[in-house]
C-alpha positions in Angstrom: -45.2 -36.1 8.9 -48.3 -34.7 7.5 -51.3 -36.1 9.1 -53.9 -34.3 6.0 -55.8 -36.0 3.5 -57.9 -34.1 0.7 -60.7 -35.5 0.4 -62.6 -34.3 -3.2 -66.4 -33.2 -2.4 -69.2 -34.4 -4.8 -72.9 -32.5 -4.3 -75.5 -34.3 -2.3 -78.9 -32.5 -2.5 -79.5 -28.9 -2.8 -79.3 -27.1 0.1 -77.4 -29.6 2.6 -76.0 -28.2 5.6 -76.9 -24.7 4.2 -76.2 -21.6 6.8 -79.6 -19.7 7.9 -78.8 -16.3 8.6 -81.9 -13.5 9.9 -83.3 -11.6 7.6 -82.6 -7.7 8.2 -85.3 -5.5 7.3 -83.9 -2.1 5.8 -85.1 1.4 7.1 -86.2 4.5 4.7 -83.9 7.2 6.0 -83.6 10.9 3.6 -80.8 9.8 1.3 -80.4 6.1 2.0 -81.0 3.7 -1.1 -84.6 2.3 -1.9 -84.7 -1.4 -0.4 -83.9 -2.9 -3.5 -81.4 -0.8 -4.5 -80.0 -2.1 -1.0 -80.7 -6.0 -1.4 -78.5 -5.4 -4.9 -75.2 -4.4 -2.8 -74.5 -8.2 -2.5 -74.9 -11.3 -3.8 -78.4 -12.7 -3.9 -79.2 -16.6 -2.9 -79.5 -18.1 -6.0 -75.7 -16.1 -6.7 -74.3 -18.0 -3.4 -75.4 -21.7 -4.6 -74.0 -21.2 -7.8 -71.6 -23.1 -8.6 -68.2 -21.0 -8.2 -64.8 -21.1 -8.7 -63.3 -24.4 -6.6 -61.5 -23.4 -3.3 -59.9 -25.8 -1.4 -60.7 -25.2 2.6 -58.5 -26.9 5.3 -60.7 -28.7 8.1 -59.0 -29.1 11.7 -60.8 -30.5 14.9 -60.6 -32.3 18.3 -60.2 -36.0 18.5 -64.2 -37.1 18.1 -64.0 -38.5 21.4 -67.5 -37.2 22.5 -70.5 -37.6 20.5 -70.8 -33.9 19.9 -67.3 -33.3 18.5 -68.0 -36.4 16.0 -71.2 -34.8 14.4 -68.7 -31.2 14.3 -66.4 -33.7 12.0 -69.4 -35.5 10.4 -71.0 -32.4 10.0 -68.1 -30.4 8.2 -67.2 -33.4 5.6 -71.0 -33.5 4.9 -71.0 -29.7 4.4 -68.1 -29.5 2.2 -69.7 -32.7 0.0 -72.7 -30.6 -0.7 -70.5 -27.7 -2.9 -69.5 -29.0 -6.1 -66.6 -26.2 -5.9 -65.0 -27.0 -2.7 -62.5 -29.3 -1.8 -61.9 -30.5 1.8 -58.5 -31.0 3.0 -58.8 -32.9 6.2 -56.7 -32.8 9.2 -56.5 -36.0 11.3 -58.5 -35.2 14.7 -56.6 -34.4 17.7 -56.5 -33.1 21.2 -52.5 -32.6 21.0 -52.1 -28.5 20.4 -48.7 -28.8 18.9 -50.2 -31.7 16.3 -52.7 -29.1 15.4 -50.8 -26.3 15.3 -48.6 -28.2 12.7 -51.9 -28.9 10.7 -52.7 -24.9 10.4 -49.3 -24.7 9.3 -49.6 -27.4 6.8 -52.2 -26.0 5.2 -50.5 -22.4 5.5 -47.9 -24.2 3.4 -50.1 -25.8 0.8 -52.0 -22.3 0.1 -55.4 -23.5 1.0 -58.2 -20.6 0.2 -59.7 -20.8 3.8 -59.5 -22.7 7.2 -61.6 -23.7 9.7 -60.5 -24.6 12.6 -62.2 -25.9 16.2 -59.2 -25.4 18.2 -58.6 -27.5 21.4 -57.3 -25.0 23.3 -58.2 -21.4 22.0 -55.4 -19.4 23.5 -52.8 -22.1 22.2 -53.8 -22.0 18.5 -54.4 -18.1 18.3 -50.7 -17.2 17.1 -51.2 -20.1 14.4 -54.4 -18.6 13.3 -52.9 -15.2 12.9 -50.0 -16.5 10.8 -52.9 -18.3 8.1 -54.4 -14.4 8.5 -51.4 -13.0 7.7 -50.9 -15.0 4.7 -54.1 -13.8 2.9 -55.8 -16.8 4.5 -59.3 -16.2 6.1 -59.8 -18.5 9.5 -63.3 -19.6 10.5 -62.9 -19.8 14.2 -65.5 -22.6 15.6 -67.1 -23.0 19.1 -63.9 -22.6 21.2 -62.8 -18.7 20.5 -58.9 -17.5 20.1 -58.0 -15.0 22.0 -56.9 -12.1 19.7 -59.4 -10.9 17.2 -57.2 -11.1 14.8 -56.9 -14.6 14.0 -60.4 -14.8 12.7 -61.6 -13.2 10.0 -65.3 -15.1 10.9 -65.9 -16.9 14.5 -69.1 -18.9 14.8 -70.7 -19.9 18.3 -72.6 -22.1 20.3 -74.6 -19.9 22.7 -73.1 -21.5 26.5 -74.9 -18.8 28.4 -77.6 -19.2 26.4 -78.1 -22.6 26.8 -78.2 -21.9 31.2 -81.2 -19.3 30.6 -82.9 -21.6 28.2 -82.6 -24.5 30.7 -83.5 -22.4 33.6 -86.4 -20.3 32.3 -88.1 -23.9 31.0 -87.4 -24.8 34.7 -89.4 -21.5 35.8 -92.1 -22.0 33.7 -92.9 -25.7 35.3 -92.5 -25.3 38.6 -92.1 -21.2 38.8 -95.2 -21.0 41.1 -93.3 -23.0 44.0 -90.8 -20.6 45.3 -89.6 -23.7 47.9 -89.1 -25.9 44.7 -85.5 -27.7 44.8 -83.6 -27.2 41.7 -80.3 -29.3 41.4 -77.8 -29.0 38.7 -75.0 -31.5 37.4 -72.3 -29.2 35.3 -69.5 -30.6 33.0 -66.3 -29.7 33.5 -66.1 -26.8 36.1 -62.7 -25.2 35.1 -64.0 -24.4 31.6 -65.6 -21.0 30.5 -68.0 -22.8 28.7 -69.6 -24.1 32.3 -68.9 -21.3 33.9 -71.4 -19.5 31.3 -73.8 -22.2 31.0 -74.0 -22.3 35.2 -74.3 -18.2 34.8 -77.1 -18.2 32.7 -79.0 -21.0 34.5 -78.5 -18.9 37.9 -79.4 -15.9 36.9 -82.8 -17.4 34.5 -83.8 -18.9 37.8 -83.4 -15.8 39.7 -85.9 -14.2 37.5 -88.5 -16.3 38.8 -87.5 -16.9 42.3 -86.1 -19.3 42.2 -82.2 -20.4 42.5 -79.7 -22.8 42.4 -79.6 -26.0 45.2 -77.6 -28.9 45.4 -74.8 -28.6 42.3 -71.9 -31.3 41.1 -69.6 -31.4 38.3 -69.2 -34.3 36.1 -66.7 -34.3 32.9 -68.6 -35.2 30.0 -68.4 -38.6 30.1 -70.9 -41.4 31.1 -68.9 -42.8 33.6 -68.7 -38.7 35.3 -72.2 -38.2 34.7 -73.1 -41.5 36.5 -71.0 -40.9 39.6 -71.7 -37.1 39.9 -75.5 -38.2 39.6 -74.7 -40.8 42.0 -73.5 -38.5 44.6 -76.5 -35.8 44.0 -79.1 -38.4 44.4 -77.7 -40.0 47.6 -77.0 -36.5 49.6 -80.4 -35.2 48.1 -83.4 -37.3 49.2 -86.1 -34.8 47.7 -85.5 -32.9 44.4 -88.0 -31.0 42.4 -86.2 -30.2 38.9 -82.6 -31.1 37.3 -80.2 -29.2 34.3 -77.8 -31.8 33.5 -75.5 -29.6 31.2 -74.4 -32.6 28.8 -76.4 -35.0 27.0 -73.3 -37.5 26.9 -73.0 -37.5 30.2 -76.3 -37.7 30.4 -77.0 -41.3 29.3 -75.1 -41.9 32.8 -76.9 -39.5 34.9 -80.0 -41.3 33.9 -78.6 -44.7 34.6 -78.1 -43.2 38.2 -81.6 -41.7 38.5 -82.8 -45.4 37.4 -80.8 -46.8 39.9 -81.4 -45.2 42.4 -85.5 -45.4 41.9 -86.0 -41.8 41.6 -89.0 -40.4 39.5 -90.2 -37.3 41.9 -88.3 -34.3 39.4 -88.5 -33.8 35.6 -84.7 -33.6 34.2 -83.7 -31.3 31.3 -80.5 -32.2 29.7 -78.2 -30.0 27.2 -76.7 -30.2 23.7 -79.2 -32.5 21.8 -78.0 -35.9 21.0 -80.2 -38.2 19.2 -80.5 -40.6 22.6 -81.8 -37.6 24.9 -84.4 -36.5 22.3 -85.2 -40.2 21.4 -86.2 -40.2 25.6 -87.7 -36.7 25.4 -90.3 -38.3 22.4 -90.9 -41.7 24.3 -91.6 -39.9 27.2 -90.9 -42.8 29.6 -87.8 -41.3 31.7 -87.5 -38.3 33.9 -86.0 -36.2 31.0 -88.4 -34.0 29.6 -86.5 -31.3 27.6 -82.8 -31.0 26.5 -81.4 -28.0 25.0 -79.6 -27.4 22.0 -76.2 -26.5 21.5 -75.8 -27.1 18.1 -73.5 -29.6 16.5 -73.7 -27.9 12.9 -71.0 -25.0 13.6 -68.4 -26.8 11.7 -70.9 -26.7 8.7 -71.7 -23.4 9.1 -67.9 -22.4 9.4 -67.4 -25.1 5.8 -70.1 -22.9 4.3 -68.9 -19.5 6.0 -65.7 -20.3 4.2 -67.2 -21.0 0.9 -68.5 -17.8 0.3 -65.6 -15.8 1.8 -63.1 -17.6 -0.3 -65.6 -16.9 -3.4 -66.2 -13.6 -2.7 -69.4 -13.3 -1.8 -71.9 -12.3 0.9 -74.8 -13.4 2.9 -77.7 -13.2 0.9 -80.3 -12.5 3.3 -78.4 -10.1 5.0 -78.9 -6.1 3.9 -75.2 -5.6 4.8 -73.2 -6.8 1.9 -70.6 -8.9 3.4 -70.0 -11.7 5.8 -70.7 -11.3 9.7 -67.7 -11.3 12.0 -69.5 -13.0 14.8 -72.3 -15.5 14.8 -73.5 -16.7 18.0 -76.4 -19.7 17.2 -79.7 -20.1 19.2 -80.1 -22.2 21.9 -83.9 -23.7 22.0 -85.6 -25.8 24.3 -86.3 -29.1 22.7 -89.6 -30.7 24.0 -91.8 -33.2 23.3 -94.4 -31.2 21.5 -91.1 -29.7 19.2 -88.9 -32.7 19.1 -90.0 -33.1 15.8 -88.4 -30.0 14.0 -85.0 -31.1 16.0 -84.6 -34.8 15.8 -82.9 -34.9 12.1 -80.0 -32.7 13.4 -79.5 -34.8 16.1 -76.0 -36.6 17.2 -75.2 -40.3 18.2 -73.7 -40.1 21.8 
């Protein structure tokens, strides 16, 4: 049985969930075309919020079983909802690959314009993806990649490696000048690549300043796992300077340990940006001092990725006419002095 619903958009405010792309700045070179001649190739802003042909875009995720994964899901309805001209049909959330798999194919079958799909296992759902390809549909691959590149026509990221040098050279910068300084790190789950860059890039920011890696545990995303991984760490560990706790869901337990446990001698910095964390990070009144992002709008960006693909047109801030194959987001440190500018994206745990 088909586990789809459509759900019918209706606009909410100009600009809502709109992508941000960089600006490009285009070079004189003998024989190229003058700079406007160049911003003319594609379509221009005001183009791309017209109101276009409607195009119906399939929308498959994980089960929202993690605060993240339900602002992906939140994120991508709300996305859809602000285009007049797109219609959202909806798969029903799930962590089963063959239930997913029959999703992609359901909308294969209903000749939707465009997909986008967070798989929940990559590798699983890449021979799906490059059947929707093959029938003239585009696939918007989301967070977790596929492993050919052709069952994307777009993939947007979250930057994991990005997220370990953000979190490690905020580390440096506080306590940089003590080479002895013990730096402790509580992981998610360690099987996954996404850990295994996040770790990589927190090693080697660390390195850069001297300093490196101490006492490390893995948790699993959870509060319960982030509460006994802290547990342990604390109790082995009577003297620690700073902490990365790789998930702000898990989080909320880690900090319950530290509480517990009477600990106030290190500064923590957590990872992904839910509301609670940054909530803490403004009050001031815990151990967590920073968090960093990893952001919870790539869904949206894939919804409005789509969009234009499906309508034909192109990133308007972009030289390049076209859409970009690859977009990996930022991954800033979120602080009390910035908490500010990061708080209204910011997901319920």
């Amino acid at each position: 049985m088909r586990s789809t619903r459509t759900v019918r958009t209706r606009a909410i405010g100009a600009g809502a969930a709109a992508l941000t792309a960089i600006a490009l700045l285009a070079g004189c070179t003998p024989g190229a075309p003058e700079e406007d001649e160049a911003a003319d190739q594609g379509t221009t802003s005001e183009e791309n919020q017209a109101t276009g042909d409607t195009v119906v875009i399939g929308f498959s995720g994980p089960a929202a079983d993690h605060g993240w994964l339900g602002a992906i899901n939140s994120g991508a309805i709300a996305a859809a909802e602000s285009f007049p001209d797109v219609e959202l049909q909806l798969a029903e959330g799930t962590n089963d690959v063959n239930a997913q798999i029959a999703a992609v194919e359901t909308f294969i079958n209903d000749g939707v314009d465009a997909i986008v799909l967070l798989p929940s296992d990559g590798a699983a759902l890449t021979e799906v993806a490059i059947k929707a390809m093959e029938a003239g549909i585009p696939v918007i691959n989301v967070d977790r990649e596929f492993s050919s590149p052709f069952a994307a026509r777009a993939t947007v990221l979250g930057d994991n490696y990005g997220m370990g040098v953000s979190a490690g050279t905020y580390i440096c910068e506080q306590i940089g000048d003590n080479p002895d300084a013990i730096v402790a790190e509580i992981a998610g789950i360690d099987s996954l690549p996404l850990t295994q860059d996040r770790s990589a890039g927190f090693a080697d920011a660390l390195e850069d300043c001297g300093l490196e890696v101490g006492p490390r545990v893995a948790a699993d995303f959870t509060v319960q796992g982030g509460e006994a991984a802290a547990s342990q760490l604390l109790s082995a560990n009577p003297q620690i300077d700073a902490l990365w706790n790789h998930d702000d869901d898990q989080g909320i337990g880690v900090l319950a340990a530290i509480s517990a446990a009477g600990r106030d001698e290190f500064f923590m910095v957590g990872g992904a940006g839910s509301l609670n964390a940054m909530e803490a990070i403004e009050a001031d009144d815990t151990v967590l001092k920073a968090t960093i992002i990893y952001p919870s709008t790539q869904a949206a960006d894939g919804i409005a990725l789509a969009r234009l693909i499906a309508q034909g047109k192109t990133m308007s801030d972009l030289i390049t006419p076209g859409v970009a194959n690859r977009i990996v987001l930022d991954a800033p440190v979120v602080t009390k002095e910035n908490v500010d500018q990061y708080i209204g994206l910011a997901f319920e745990s």
